[in-house]
N, C-alpha and C positions, 0 to 999 in steps of 0.2 A: 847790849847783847843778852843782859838777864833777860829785855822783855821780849825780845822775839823770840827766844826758849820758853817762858813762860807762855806766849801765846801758841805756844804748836801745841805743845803737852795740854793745853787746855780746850783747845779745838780739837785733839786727836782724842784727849775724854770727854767730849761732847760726844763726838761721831759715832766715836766705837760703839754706845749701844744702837745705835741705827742701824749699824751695821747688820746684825744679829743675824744668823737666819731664821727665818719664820717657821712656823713646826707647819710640815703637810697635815692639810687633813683627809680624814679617810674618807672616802663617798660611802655614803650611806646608801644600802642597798636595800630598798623599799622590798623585792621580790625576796627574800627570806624569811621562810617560816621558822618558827624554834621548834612544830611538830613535826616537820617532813626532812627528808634526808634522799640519801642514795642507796640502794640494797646493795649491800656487798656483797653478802652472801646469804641460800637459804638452804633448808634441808627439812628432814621426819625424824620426829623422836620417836619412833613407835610403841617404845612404853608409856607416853602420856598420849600416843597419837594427835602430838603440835606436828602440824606444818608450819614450820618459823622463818620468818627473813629478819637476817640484820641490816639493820639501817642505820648509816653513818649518817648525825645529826647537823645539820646545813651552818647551823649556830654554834654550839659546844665541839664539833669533829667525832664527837662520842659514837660506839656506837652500840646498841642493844639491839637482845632480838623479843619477838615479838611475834604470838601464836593467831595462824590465823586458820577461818576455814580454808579448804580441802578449794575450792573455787576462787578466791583471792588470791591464793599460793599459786595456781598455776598459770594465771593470768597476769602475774607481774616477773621481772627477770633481774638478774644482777646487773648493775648498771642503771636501771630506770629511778625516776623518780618516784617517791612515795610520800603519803602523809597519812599520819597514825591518828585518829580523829580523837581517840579517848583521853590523850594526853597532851599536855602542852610543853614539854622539854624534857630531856633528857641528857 
């Protein structure tokens, strides 16, 4: 009787690390920049006269704003995608 207790309890600590679950892994997503994000929001400072859009960063969630001309400002919108050329994270 010892040894066919002795053999469970050592085929059941055999098994069990087999068991284990296996860690998922994340998909790597090729299509993300660390420069480009989402505009959340923009607006005019008109004491510096910045046209500014914030942009949520694709990578970090972060998001900063960012002065642009008076022509970029009004040709991009909240929502769209953006990418900030002079920097690489945020």
């Amino acid at each position: 009787m010892k040894k066919i207790l002795f053999i469970i309890i050592a085929s059941v600590l055999i098994l069990l690390p087999s068991c284990k679950k296996e860690e998922e892994e994340k998909p790597v997503e090729d299509n993300k920049q660390c420069n480009c994000g989402t505009i959340a929001n923009d607006g005019i400072d008109s004491a510096t006269n910045c046209y500014w859009l914030e942009i949520r960063n694709e990578c970090s969630g972060n998001k900063k704003k960012f002065c642009f001309d008076e022509d970029i400002w009004t040709n991009n919108f909240v929502g769209d995608r953006f990418c900030v050329s002079n920097v690489t994270s945020w």
